[in-house]
C-alpha positions as CSV (number, residue, x, y, z in Angstrom):
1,X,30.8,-19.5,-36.7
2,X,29.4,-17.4,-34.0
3,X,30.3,-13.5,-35.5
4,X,27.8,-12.3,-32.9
5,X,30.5,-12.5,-30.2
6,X,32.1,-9.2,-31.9
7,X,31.7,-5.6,-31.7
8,X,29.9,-4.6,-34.6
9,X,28.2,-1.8,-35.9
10,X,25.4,-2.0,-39.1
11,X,26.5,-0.4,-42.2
12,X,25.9,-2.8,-45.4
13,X,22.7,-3.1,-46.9
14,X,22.9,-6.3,-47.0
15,X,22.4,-9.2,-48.4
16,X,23.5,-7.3,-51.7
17,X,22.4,-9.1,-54.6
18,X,23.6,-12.5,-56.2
19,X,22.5,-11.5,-59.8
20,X,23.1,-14.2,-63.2
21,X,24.9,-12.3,-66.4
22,X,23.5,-14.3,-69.2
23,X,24.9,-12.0,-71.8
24,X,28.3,-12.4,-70.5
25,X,27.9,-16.0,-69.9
26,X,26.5,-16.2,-73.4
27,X,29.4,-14.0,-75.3
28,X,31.9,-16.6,-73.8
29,X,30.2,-19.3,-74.1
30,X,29.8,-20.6,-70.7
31,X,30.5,-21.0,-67.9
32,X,27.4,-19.9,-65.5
33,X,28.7,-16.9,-64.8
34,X,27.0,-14.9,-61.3
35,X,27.8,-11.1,-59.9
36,X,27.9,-10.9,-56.1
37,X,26.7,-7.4,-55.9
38,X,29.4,-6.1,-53.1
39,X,29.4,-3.2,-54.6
40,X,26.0,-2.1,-53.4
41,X,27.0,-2.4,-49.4
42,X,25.3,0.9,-49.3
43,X,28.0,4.1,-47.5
44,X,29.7,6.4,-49.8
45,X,28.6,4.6,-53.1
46,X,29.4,1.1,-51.3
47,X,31.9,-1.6,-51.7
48,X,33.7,-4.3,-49.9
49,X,35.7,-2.6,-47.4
50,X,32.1,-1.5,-45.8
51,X,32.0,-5.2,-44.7
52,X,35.5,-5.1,-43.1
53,X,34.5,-2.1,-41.7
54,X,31.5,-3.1,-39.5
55,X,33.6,-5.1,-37.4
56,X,36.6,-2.7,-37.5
57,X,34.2,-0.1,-36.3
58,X,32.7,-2.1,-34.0
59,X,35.8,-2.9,-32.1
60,X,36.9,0.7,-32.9
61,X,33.7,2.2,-30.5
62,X,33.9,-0.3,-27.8
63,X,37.1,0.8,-27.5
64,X,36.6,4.7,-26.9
65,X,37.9,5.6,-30.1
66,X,37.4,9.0,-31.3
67,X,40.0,9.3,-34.2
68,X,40.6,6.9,-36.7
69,X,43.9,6.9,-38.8
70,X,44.6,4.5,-41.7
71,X,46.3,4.2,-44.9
72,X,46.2,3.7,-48.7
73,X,47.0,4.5,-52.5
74,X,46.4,8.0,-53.8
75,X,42.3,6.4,-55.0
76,X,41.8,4.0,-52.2
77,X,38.4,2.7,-51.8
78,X,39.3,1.6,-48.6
79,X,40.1,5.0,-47.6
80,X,36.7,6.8,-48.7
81,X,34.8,4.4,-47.3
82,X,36.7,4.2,-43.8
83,X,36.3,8.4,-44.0
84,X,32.8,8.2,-44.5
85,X,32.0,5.8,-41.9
86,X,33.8,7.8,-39.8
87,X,32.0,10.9,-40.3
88,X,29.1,8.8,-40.1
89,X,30.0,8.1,-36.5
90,X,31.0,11.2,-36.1
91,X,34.7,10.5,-35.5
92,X,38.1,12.5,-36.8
93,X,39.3,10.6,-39.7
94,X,43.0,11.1,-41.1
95,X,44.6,9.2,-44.0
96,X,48.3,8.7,-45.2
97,X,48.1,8.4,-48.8
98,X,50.6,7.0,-51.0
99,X,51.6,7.9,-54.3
100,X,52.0,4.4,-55.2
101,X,52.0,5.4,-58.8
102,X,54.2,7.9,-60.3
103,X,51.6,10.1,-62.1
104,X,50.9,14.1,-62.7
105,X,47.8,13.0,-63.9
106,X,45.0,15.5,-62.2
107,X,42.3,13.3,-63.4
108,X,44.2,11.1,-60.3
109,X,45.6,12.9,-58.2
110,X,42.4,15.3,-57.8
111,X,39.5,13.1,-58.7
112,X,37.4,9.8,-58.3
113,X,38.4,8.8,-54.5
114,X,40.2,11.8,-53.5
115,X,37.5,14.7,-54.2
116,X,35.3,12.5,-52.2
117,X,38.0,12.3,-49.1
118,X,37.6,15.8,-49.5
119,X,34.2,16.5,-49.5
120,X,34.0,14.3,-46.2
121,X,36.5,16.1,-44.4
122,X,39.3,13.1,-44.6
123,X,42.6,14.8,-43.4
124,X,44.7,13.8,-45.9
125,X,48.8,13.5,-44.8
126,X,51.1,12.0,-48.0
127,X,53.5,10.1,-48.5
128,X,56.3,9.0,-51.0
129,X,56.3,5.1,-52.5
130,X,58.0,2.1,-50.8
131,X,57.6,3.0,-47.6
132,X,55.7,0.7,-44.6
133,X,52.2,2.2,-45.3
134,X,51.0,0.4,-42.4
135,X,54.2,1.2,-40.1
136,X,54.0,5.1,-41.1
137,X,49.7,4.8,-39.8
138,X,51.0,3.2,-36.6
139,X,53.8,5.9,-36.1
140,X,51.3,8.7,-36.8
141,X,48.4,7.1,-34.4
142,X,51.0,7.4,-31.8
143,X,51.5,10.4,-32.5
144,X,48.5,11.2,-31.8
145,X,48.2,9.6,-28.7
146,X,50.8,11.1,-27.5
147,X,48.6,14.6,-28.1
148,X,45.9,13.1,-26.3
149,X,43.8,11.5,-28.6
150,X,41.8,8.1,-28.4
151,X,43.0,6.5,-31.8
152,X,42.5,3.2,-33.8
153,X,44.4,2.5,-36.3
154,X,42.9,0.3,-39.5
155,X,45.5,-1.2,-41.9
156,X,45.3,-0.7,-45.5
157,X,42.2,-2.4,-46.5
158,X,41.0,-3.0,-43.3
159,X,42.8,-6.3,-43.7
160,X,43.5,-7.7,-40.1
161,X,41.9,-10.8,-38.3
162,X,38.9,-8.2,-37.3
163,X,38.2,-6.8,-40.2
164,X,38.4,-10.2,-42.4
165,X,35.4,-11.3,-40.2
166,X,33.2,-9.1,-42.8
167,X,34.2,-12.0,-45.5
168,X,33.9,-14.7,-43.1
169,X,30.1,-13.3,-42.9
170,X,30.0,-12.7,-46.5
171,X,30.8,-16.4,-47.1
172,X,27.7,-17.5,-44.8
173,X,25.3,-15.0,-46.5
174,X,26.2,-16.6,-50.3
175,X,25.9,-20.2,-49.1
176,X,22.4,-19.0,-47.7
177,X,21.5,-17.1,-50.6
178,X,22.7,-20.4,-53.1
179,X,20.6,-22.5,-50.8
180,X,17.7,-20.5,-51.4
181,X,17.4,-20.6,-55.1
182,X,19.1,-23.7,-55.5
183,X,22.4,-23.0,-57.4
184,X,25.6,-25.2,-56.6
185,X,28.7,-23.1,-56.8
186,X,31.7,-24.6,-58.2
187,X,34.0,-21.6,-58.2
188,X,34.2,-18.6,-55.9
189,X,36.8,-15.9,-57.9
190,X,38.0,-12.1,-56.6
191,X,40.1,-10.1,-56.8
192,X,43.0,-10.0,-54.2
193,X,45.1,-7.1,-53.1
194,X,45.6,-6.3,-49.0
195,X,44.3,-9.7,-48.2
196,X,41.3,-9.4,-46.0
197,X,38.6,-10.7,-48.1
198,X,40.5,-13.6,-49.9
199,X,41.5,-14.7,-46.2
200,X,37.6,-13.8,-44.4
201,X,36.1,-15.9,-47.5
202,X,38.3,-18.6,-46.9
203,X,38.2,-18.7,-43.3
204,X,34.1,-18.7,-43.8
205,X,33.6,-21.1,-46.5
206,X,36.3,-23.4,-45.1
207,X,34.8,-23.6,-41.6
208,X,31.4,-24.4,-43.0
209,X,32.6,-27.2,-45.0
210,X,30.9,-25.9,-48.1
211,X,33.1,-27.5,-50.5
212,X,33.9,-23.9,-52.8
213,X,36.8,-23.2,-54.0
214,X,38.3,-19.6,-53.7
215,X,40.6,-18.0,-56.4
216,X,42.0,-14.5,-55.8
217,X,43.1,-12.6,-58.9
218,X,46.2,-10.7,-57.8
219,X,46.3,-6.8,-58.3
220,X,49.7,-6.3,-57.0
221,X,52.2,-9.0,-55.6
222,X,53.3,-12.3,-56.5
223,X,52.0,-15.3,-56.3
224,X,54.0,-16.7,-53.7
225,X,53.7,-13.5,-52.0
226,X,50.2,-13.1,-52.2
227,X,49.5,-16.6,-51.0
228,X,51.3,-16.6,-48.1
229,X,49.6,-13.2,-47.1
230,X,46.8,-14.4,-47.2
231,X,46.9,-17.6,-45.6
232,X,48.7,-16.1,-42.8
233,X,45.8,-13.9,-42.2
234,X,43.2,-16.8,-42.8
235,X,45.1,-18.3,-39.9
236,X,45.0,-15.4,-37.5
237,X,41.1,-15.2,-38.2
238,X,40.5,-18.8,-37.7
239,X,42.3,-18.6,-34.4
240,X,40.2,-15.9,-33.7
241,X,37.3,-16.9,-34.2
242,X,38.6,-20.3,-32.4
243,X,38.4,-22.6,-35.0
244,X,40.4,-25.9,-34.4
245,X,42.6,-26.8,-37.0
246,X,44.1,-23.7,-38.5
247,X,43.5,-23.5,-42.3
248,X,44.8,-25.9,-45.3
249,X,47.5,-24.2,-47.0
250,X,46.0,-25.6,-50.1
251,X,42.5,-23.8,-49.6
252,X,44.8,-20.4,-50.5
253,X,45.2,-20.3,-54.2
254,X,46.2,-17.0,-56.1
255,X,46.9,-16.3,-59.5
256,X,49.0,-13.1,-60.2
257,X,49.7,-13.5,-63.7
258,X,47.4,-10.6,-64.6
259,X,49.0,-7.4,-62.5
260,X,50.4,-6.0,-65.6
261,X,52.9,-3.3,-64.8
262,X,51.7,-2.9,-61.6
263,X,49.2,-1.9,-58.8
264,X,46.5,0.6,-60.4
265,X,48.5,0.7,-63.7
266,X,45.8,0.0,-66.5
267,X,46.3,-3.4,-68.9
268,X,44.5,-4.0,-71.7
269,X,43.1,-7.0,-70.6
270,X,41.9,-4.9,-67.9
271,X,40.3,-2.0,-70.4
272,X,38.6,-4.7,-72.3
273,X,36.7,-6.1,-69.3
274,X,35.3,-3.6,-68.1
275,X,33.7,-2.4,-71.6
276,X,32.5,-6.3,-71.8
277,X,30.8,-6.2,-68.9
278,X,29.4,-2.6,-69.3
279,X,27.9,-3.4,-72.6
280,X,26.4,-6.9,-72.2
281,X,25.3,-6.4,-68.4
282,X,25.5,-2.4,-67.9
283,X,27.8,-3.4,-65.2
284,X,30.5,-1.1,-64.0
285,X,33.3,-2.5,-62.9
286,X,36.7,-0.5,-61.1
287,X,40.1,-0.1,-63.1
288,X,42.2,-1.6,-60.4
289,X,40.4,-4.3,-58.6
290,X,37.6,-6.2,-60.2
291,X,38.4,-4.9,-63.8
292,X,41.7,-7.1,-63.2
293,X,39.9,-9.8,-61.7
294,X,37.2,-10.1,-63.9
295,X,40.1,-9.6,-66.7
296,X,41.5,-12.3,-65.0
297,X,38.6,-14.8,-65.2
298,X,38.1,-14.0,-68.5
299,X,41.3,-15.4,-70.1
300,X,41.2,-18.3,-68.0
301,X,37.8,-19.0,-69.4
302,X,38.8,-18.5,-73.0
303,X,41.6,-21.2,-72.2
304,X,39.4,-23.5,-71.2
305,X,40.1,-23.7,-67.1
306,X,36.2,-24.3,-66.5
307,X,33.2,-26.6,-68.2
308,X,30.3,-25.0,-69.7
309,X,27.9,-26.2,-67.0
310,X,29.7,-24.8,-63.9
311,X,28.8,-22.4,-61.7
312,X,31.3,-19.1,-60.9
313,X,30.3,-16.6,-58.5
314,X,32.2,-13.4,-59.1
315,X,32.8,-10.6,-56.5
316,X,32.3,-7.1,-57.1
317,X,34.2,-5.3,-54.8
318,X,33.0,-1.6,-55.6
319,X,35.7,0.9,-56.5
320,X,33.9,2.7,-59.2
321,X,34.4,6.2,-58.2
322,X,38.3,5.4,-59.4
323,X,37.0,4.9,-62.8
324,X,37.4,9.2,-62.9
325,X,40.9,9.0,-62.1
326,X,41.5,7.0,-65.5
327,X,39.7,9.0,-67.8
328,X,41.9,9.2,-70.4
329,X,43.0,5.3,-70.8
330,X,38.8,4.5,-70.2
331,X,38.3,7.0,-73.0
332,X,40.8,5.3,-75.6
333,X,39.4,1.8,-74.3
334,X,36.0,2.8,-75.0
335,X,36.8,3.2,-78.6
């Protein structure tokens, strides 16, 4: 798995930590339970999609690109951290934002994510729910093109072949880290949204015959749906990274049964573990993503899904700065 072949640029301060929660692990009883650190990938307070986005840029630069245009929720992570790369690189940034949930909330509409977009000088264009996010970026890169401008269009959550290949490298730095101090991972959880690091992690740990299993807590779609996502995508980034064989269908497993309501709409389940981990690990987790997942992996521990003596290597995927846009439901949760 030679990533070295691709336009990259360095952003993550990597490798970000593979820490043991013994408190956690205690409070439940087992299993091992381990915190990849993703959240500390270092630009605009850090988080997964800086991984996507060293490749995305990468390819973005070689290719002349001097506007970038992409797309998310109201608080995307994905979209902070793809505006501050780009103002890191000094590149025109805009953003279609969707108002994915039906809020008047200010605490949402006007903090977390979005007073950072602002503060970087993210042009911000809206739009209403259901539409083809990624469709409507396409249409408005053209746009621009059409003005004159040398655009690249990123996908919400930087979720395409190239920017998967930030997972496929995140997969190689845990086996190296593991090696290192010896710990065998049985289980390999996150949670899964637009696809890209389910399918990257997959691709990675499946091509270096490791043996882990990956489970993706689903934020948003069903299980059939998610799935199929993100095998589809593990496929394209096997193929381009030129792997023979494609990827077994059966290395893609998602479990959706914790999405409550919704994308970004809070669940108690959700509330609950993020004040667990907080106060046994002082570890901030985010509302939509890894509160679910780790909400996720919690139940299935209490029913019993793993033995005390295995090893489960969680992923934080950063998104903190969202915690502001739920102040209210954090503020009841917090007792």
């Amino acid at each position: 798995m030679h990533l070295a072949r691709f336009p990259r640029v360095k952003l993550c301060h990597a490798p970000t930590p593979l820490e043991f929660m013994p408190r956690l692990t205690a409070h439940l009883g087992g299993p091992q339970l381990w915190v990849k650190r993703d959240d500390c990938t270092g630009v605009a307070t850090g988080g997964n999609k800086n991984r996507k986005l060293e490749f995305l840029l990468g390819e973005a630069l070689a290719q002349g690109a001097t506007h970038i245009v992409t797309q998310g929720a109201v608080q995307s992570n994905h979209v902070r951290q793809t505006a501050a790369v780009a103002a890191k690189f000094g590149l025109k940034c805009t953003a279609l934002l969707e108002h994915r949930i039906k809020t008047n909330d200010p605490d949402y509409l006007d903090s977390g994510n979005v007073l950072l977009d602002r503060m970087l000088g993210l042009h911000i264009e809206y739009r209403e729910p259901g539409l083809d996010m990624n469709a409507e970026a396409e249409a408005y890169g053209a746009t621009l093109r059409a003005a004159g401008e040398k655009v690249y269009v990123i996908p919400g959550g930087g979720s395409n072949p190239t920017g998967a290949l930030g997972y496929a490298h995140v997969a190689l730095e845990v086996l190296s880290q593991a090696n290192d101090i010896g710990l065998r991972i049985d289980h390999f959880v996150h949670a899964t949204g637009s696809a890209g690091t389910q399918a990257g992690l997959v691709v990675g740990f499946e091509a270096m015959n490791s043996g882990i299993p990956v489970l993706g807590i689903g934020v948003r779609n069903p299980r059939d749906k998610q799935e199929a996502n993100v095998h589809k995508l593990a496929e394209a980034t096997a193929a381009k990274l030129g792997l023979n064989g494609g990827i077994r269908r059966e290395a893609v497993v998602a479990n959706c049964d914790y999405v409550g309501d919704g994308y970004g709409i809070p669940t108690e389940g959700m509330g609950e573990a993020l004040m667990l981990c907080a106060r046994t690990e002082g570890l901030f987790l985010d509302p939509v993503y890894s509160g679910k997942g780790m909400a996720g992996l919690i139940d299935l521990i209490r029913k019993g899904t793993y033995r005390q003596d295995e090893n489960i290597v969680f992923l934080h995927t950063g998104g903190q700065v969202g915690l502001f846009g739920y102040k209210d439901f954090l503020t009841r949760a917090a007792g």
